[in-house]
C-alpha positions in Angstrom: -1.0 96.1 167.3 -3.5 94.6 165.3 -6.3 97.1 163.5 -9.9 96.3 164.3 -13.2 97.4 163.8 -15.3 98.0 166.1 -18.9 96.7 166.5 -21.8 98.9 165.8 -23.6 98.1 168.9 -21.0 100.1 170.6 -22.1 102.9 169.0 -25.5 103.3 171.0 -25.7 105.7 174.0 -25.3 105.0 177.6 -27.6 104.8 180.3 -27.1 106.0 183.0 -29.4 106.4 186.6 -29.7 110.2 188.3 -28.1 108.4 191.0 -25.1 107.1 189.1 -24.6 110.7 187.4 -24.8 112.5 191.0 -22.0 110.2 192.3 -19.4 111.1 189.4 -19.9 115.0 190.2 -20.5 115.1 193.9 -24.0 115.8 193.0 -27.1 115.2 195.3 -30.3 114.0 193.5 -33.6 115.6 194.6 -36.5 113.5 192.8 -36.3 110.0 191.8 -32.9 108.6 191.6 -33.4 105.9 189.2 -34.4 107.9 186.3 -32.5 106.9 183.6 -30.6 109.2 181.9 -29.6 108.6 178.0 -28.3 111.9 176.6 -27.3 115.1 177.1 -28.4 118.5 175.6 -29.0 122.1 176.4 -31.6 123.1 178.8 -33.5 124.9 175.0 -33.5 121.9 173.3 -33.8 119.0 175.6 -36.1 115.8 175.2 -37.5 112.9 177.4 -34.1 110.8 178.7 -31.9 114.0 178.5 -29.8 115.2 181.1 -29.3 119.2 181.2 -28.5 121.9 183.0 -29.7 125.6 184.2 -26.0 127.7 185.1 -27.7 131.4 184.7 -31.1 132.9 186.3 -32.4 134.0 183.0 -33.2 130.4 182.1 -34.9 129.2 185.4 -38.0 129.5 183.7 -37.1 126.6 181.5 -36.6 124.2 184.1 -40.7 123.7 184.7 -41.5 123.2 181.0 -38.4 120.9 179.8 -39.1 117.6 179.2 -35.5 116.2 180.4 -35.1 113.3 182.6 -33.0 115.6 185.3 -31.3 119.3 185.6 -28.4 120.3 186.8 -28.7 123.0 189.1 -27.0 125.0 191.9 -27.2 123.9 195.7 -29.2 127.0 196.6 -31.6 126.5 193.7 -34.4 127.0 195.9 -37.5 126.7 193.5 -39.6 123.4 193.6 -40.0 122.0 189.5 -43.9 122.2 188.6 -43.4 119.1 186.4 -41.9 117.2 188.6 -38.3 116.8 187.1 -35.5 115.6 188.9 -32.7 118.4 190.2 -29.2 116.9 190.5 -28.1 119.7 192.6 -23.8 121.0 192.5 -21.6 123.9 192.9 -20.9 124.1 189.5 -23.8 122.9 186.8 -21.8 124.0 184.1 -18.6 122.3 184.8 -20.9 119.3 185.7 -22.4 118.7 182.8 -18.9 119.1 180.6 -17.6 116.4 183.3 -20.2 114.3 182.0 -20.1 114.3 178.3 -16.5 114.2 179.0 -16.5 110.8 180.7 -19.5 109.0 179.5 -20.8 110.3 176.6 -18.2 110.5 174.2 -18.4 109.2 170.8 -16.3 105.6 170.3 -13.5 105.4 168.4 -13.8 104.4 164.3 -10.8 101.6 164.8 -8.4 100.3 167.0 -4.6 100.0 167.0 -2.7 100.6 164.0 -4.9 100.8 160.6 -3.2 98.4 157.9 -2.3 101.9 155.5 -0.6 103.8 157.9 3.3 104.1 157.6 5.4 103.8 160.6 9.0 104.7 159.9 12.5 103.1 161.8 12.6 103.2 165.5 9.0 104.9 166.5 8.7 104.2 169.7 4.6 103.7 170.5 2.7 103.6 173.7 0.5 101.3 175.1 -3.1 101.8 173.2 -2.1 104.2 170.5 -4.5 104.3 167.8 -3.4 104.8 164.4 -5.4 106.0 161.5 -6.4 105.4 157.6 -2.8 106.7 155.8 -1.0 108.3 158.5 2.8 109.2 158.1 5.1 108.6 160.9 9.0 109.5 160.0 11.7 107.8 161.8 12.5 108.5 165.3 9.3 109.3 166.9 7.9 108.8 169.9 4.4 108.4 170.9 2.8 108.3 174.5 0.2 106.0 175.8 -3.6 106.2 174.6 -2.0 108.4 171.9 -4.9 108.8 169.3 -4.1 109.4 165.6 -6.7 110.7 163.0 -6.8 109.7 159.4 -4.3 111.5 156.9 -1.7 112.9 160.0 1.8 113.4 159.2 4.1 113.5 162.2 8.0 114.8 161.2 10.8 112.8 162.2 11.8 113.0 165.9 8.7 114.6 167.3 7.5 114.0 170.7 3.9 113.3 171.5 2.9 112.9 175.0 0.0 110.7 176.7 -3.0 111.3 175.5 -2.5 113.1 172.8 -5.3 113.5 170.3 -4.6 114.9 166.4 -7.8 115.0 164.4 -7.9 114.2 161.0 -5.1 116.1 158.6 -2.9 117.8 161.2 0.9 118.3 160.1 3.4 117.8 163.2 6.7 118.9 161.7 9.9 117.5 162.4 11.2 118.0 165.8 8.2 119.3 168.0 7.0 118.5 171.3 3.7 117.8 171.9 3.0 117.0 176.2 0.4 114.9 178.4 -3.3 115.5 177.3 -3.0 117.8 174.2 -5.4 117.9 171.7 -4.8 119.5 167.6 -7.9 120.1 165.3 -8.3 118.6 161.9 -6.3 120.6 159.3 -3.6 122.4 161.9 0.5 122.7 161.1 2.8 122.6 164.4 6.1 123.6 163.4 6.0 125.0 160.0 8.7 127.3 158.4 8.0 131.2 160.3 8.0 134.5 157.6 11.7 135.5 158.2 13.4 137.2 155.4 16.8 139.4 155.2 16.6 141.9 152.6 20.2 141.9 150.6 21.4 143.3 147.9 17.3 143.9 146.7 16.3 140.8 146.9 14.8 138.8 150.2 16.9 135.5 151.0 15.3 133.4 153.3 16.2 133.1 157.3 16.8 128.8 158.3 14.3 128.0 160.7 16.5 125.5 162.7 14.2 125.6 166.3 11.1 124.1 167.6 8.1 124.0 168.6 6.6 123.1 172.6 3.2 122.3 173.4 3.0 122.1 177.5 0.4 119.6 178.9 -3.1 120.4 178.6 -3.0 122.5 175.4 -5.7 122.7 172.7 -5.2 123.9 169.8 -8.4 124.7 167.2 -9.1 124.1 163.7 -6.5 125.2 160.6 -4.1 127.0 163.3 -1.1 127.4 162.1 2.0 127.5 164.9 5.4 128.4 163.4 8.7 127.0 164.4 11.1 129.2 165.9 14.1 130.5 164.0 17.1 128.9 166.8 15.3 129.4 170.1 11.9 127.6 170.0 8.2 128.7 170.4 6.4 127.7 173.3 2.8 127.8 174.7 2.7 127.0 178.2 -0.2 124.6 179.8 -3.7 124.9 179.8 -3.8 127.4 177.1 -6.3 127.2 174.2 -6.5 128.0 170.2 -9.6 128.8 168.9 -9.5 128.0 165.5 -7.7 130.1 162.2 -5.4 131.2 164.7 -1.4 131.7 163.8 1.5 132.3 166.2 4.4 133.5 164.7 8.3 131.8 165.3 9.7 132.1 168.8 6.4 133.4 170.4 5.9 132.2 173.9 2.3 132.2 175.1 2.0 131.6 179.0 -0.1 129.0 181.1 -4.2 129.3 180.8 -4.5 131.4 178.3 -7.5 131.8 175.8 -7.1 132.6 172.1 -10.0 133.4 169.7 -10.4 132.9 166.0 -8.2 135.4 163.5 -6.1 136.3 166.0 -2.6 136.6 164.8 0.7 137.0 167.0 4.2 138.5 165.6 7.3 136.6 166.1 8.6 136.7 169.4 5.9 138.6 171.1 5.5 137.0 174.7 1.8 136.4 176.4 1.4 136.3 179.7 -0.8 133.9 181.6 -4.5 133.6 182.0 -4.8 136.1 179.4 -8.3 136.5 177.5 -7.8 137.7 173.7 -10.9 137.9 171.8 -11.3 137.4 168.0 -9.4 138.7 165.1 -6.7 140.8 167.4 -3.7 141.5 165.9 0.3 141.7 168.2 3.5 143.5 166.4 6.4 141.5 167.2 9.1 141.6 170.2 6.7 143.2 172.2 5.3 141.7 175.7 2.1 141.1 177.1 1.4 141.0 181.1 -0.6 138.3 183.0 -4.3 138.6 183.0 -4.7 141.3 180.6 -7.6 141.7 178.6 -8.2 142.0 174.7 -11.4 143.2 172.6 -12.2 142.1 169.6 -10.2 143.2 166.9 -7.8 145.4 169.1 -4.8 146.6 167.0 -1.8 145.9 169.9 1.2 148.0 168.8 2.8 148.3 172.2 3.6 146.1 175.5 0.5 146.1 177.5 1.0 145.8 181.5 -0.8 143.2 183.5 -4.4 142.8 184.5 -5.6 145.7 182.5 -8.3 145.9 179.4 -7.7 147.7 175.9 -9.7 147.2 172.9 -9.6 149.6 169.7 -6.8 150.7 167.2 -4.4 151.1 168.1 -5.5 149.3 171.7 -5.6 151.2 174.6 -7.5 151.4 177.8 -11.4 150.1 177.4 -12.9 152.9 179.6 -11.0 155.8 177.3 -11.8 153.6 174.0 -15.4 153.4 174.3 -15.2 157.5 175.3 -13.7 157.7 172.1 -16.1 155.7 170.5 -18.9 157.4 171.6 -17.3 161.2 170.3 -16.9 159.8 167.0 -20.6 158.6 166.9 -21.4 162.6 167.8 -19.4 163.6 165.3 -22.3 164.1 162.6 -24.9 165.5 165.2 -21.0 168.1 165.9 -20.8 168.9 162.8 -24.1 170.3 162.0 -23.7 172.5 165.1 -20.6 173.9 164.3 -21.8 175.1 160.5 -24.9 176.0 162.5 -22.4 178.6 164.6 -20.5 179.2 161.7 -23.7 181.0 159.8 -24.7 183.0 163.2 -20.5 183.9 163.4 -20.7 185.5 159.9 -24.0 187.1 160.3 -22.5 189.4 163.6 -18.3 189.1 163.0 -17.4 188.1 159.7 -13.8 189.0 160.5 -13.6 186.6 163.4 -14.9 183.7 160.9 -12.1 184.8 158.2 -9.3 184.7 161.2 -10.3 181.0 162.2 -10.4 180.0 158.8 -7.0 181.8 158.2 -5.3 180.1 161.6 -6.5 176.7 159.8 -4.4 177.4 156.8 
């Protein structure tokens, strides 16, 4: 492959008609068609050639003073635009409008092919269209899929696997031996595959556990900013399809996330806890190890998990149980100062008409 840059002209936006937008989202256009469309932004910020969208009621009211080109709205929107703006109307404006940026509005690439610095070891086997950046490391034995996209500064271990598709920002560390499937995407600064924190105590001192196993990344999985994913010891750790890292999020060695799942930042998993699929788990939320975790379960922020947690149910707190009976709990403790002055408040009436009765409580406490 031979590197290239690209021209800045193809660095300007699109444009695109209402009519030509509708037609890649099964939209309907109510207004004038031809409008040209080139940008997008949020309904809050919009400007003349924009394309938005409106996905909750409380921002209907935006939809007569934005200056966009066209919103995208619901089919049973059913309110006529006082400025005249043209509705592209859908079943979902939401997922419309990320179907757009997705397909025509992203930005190009900085290079094509293979950038003259970066080192491609013995017997990589690359795709069709891989881009290669500014000093990337490739070891020996590698394979990488078609329209592959390699940021600057990436070092991929020898024998790993990347699928189609596959996009690693800028610094991401793909250790030795991992699989990467069809349409993953790493954020700048993330390790796949590193060493897990295994130790056997002998003797008083700690001596390191080998970390011989993998690492599996199922099609479709996005990983976040400075994640880090640890190998597993002899068995492997696996997160199953559609599942998404936020970022600053680390899963310990031979954990096994299941398919569509969502992660959020500062959450941190023990090694070989297993997560279920479609399971939501909100910032900073902390799993013990060798426990499991049933499908479509819930997590609050900064929930404490100690235990297995059965499907389909929500905990929050620490240590996590049950939302309804945590937030009961929650709001006791927040009576607890308005309790306590009641209970010295009975405490002086008590010792004013049976002193002895006081001295027995205080006597049972001891």
């Amino acid at each position: 492959m031979q590197f290239a840059l690209l021209p800045l002209a193809m660095v300007t936006s699109l444009r695109l008609t209402a009519a030509e937008i509708a037609r890649a989202i099964a939209g309907r256009v109510e207004g004038d068609a031809a409008v040209i469309i080139t940008g997008l932004a949020p309904i809050d910020q919009a400007r003349p050639g924009d394309l938005t969208f409106v996905a909750q009621p409380r921002y209907f009211s935006y939809i007569d003073k934005t200056p966009a080109a066209a919103v995208l709205v619901e089919q049973n929107y059913s309110t006529t635009p006082a400025n005249g703006v043209v509705l592209i109307r859908v079943a979902n404006p939401y997922f419309a409008f990320l179907q757009i940026a997705k397909n025509f509005f992203q930005p190009p690439a900085s290079w094509t092919g293979v950038h003259p610095t970066a080192i491609v070891g013995e017997n990589v086997r690359l795709g069709e269209n891989v881009v290669i950046g500014p000093h990337v490391i490739i070891e020996p034995e590698c394979a990488i899929g078609d329209n592959a996209s390699i940021g600057a500064l990436c070092y991929i271990g020898r024998g790993a696997q990347l699928g189609h598709r596959v996009v690693l920002f800028p610094q991401v560390h793909v250790a030795y031996g991992v699989h990467l499937g069809n349409d993953v995407i790493v954020q700048a600064g993330s390790v796949i595959g590193s060493d897990g924190f295994g130790y056997v105590k002998h003797e008083g001192a700690y001596h390191k556990i080998p970390h011989i196993g993998a690492v599996v990344l199922e099609d479709g999985v996005e990983i976040g900013a400075n994640c880090t994913i640890d190998r597993g010891t002899f068995g492997e750790t696996r997160i199953r399809r559609g599942t998404k890292l936020d970022n600053l999020v680390h899963l310990a060695h031979n954990v096994e996330v299941g398919e569509h799942t969502v992660i959020a930042a500062q959450t941190g998993v023990s090694g070989s806890t297993k997560i279920g699929n479609r399971v939501t788990i909100a910032g900073q939320v902390g799993f013990v190890g060798h426990i499991e975790i049933g499908d479509d379960a819930t997590f609050g922020a900064q929930a404490g998990v100690t235990k297995s947690i059965p499907a389909g149910i929500t905990v929050s707190g620490y240590p996590a149980r049950e939302h309804s009976l945590a937030r009961k709990e929650e709001a006791a403790r927040r009576r607890l100062p308005e309790l306590l002055k009641r209970v010295r408040a009975l405490e002086k009436a008590l010792a004013q008409i049976a002193p002895e009765a006081l001295e027995k409580i205080d006597d049972s406490e001891v």
